[in-house]
N, C-alpha and C positions, 0 to 999 in steps of 0.2 A: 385889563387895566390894573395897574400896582402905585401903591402910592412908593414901596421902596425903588421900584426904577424911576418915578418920576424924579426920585428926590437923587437917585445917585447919577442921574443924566442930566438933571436940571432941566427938564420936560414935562410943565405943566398939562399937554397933552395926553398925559399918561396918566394922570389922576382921575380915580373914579366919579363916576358924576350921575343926575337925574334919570340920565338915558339908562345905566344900569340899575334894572329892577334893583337888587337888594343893595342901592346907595342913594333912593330916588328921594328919601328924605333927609340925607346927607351928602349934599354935592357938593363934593371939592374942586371938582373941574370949572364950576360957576362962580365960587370965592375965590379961587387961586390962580391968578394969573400970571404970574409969573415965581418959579417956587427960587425963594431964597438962597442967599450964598450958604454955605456950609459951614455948619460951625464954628466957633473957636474951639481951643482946650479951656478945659476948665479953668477957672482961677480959685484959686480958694476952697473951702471947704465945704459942701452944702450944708443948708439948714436940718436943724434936729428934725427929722424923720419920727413918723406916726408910732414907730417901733422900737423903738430906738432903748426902750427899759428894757424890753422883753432879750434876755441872755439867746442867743443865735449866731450862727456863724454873716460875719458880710459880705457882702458881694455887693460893688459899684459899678454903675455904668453912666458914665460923665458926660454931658452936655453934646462930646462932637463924635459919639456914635461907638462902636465898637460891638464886642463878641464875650459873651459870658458862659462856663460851662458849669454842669451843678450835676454831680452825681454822686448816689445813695449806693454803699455796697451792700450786697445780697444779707437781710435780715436787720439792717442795722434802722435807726430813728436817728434823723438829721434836721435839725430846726434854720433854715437859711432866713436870714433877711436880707432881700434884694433892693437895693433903692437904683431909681432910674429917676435922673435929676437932670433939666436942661436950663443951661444959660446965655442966655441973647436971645436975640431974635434970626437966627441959621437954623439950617437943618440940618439931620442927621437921621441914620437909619440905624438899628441895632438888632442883634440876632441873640437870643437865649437859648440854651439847647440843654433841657432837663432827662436823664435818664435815673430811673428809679429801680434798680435790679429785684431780685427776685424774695418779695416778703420784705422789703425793704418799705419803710414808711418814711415822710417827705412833707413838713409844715413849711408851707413856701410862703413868705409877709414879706409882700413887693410892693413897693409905693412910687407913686409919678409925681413929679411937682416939677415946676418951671416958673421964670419968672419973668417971662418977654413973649414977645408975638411969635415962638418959634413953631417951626414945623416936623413934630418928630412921628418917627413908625419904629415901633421894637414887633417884628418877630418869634414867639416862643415856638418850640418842638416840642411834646412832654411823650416821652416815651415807658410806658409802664408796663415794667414782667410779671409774668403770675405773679399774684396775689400781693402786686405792689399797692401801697397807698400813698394818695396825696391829697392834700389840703390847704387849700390855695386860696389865700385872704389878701385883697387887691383894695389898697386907696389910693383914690386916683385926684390931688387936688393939684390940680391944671391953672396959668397963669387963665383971664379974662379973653385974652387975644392968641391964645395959643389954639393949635391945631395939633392936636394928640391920636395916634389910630395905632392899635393894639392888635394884634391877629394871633391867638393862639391855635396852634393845629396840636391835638392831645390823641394818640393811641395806647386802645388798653388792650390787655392781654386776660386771659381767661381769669376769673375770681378777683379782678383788680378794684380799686376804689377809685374814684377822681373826683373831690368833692371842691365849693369853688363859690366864692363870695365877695361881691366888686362890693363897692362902695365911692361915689362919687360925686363929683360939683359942677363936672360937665368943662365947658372949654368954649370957645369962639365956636369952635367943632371937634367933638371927641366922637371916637368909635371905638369900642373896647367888645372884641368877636372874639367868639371859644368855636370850636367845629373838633367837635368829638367824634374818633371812630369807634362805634360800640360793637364788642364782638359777641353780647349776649354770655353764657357761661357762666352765669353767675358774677358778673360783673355790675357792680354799682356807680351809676353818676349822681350829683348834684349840683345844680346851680343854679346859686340864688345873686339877688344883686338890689342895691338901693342906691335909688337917684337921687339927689336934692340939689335942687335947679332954684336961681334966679337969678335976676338981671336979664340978659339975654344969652346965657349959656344953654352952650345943647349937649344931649348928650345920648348915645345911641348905645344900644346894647345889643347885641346882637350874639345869636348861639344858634348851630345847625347840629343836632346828634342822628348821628346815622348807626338806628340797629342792625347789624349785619347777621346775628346769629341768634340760637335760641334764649330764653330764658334768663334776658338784662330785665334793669329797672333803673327806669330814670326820674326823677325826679326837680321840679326847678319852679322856685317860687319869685317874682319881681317884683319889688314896690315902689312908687316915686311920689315926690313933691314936687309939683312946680309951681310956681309963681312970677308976679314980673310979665315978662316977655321974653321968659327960657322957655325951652323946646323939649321934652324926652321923648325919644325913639327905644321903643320895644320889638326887635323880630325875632321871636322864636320857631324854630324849625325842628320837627322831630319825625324821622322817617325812620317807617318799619316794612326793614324789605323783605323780599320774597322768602320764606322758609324762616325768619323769624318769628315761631310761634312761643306763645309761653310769654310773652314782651310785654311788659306793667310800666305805663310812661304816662304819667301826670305833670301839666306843667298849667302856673297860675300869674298873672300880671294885672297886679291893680295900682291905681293911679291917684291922687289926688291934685286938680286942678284947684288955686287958691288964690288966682286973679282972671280978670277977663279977656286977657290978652294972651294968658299964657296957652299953650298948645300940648298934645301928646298926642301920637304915631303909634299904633299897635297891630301889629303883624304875627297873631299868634297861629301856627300850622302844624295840620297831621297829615301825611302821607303814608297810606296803610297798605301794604301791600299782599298781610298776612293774616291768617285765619287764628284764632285762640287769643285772641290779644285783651288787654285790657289797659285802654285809652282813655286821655279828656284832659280839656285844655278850657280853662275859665279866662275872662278879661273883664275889667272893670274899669271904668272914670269918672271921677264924682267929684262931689264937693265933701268937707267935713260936714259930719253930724249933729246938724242944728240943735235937736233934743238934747245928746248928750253935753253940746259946748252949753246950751240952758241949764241942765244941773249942775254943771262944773262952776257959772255965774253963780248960780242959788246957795252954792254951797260958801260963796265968798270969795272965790278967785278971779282974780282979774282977767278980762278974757285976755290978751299974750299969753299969758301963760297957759292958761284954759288951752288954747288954739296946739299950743307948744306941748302940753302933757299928750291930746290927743293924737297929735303927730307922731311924737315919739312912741305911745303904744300901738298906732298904726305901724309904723315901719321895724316894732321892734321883734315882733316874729320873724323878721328875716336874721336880725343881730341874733334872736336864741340859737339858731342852727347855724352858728357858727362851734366848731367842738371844742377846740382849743382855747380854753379858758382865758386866759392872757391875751391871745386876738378879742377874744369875745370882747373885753372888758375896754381895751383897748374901743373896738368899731363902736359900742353903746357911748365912750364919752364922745368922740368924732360925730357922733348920730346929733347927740344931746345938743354941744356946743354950736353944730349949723343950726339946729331948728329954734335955738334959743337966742341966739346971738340975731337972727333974723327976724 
């Protein structure tokens, strides 16, 4: 099943659905019956993007679909800002194809926004040579009624980085998937990511890293808010195959549920297939922390804000490990603005 053949054959048929394991809490095939015309061109300019201060080179991809290329020459530091903007309610499919050469380092600030019930899938490829780096800071705010699906496929080459931080509000249905091939060697992943859901927005996140060789380390921390009657999905996958010894892979996803309706999906996995490893995978879902919202009262503050400070220091260990100053500072007012304005 692909949601981009469904969309370029106009085959709802083809859209993944419950019956597939890793879409059983994101079914498109059960929402979507019949998938939309295709989009228009754009008209006009999009709205100011998340990034839009931060000096980077741009790169658009406009509402009725298209092909973006982004490559880094061997040694050099390339700051892009990618904005993927849809308008109407059509759909479209889009393909990114990042190549980062050899020592070449790669600050990728790529944002989704739409403003109709449309139906899009962007495609990335991220290919990375010895001891490339990339650092990859994703905001994804999605119209109410849009249907947004994100598929990165990323391969690294020996001593590479791939480090990788969504940020999001979710959609009618979003899915925002990384599937890393780790080839160990000294090679580093990360990825992290923050949900903040209400209304009835969903939003799924989903990462498969496959260590294929000696001596990786991956690392990947999630944290979400929901509220309302929105949804967040967490599936992490992390397999360590045969003859991957030496393999250090920690991954953690904690939740805050903050109404009674609202729901979270968690799917964290280890597939071990190698001796010397050093594994673990935490998951949590709670509510906030009655005591502390009681001193934060005691102290004088109103609980909104009480509610809203603790939020924000819950979800802002994921905003620290962002490196990139400027993103950084950027995602913490993004972070601030939803959990306060809400």
């Amino acid at each position: 099943m692909s949601v981009a053949l469904a969309i370029r054959a106009r085959d709802a048929s083809a859209l993944p659905g419950k019956r597939d394991e890793d879409w059983r809490w994101t079914d498109l095939r059960g929402l979507i019956r019949q998938v939309p015309d295709p989009s228009a061109p754009y008209v006009g300019d999009p709205p100011p993007g998340p990034f839009d201060a931060i000096e980077a080179d741009a790169v658009h991809i406009l509402a009725n679909g298209g092909r973006a290329e982004i490559d880094v020459p061997a040694g050099q530091l390339r700051t892009v800002r990618l904005r993927i903007a849809a308008q109407g309610a059509g759909a479209h499919a889009s393909q990114v194809e990042v190549r980062v050469r050899e020592g070449a380092t790669l600050r990728l600030l790529e944002s989704h926004d739409s403003d109709d019930a449309s139906l899009a899938h962007t495609a990335f490829d991220f290919h990375l040579a010895a001891g490339a780096s990339v650092e990859r800071i994703v905001v994804a705010d999605d119209h109410p009624e849009a249907v947004n699906v994100t598929q990165a496929e990323v391969r690294i080459t020996s001593g590479g980085q791939f480090a990788q931080n969504v940020f999001t509000t979710g959609a009618r249905r979003q899915r925002l998937e990384t599937g890393v091939h780790h080839p160990g060697q000294g090679a580093i992943v990360r990825l992290d990511g923050v949900y903040l859901l209400e209304g009835k927005a969903h939003a799924d996140l989903t990462t498969i890293v496959t260590h294929a060789g000696r001596d990786g380390r991956t690392e990947q921390l999630t944290k979400g808010v929901v509220r309302d009657q929105a949804r967040g999905v967490f599936q992490g996958r992390i397999v360590v195959a045969e003859g991957a010894d030496g393999t250090d892979a920690r991954m953690g996803h904690h939740a805050l549920i903050v109404s009674d309706r609202a729901e979270v999906d968690a799917k964290p996995e280890l597939e071990i297939y190698a001796d010397d490893v050093s594994c673990a995978h935490g998951n949590t879902v709670g509510a906030l922390d009655e005591d502390a919202l009681f001193y934060a009262r005691q102290r004088g503050i109103p609980e909104a804000e009480a509610r809203a400070m603790l939020t924000e220091a819950f979800v802002g260990e994921v905003v620290d490990r962002v490196a990139f100053a400027p993103a950084r500072d950027v995602a913490a007012a993004w972070v601030a603005a939803r959990l306060r304005g809400a």
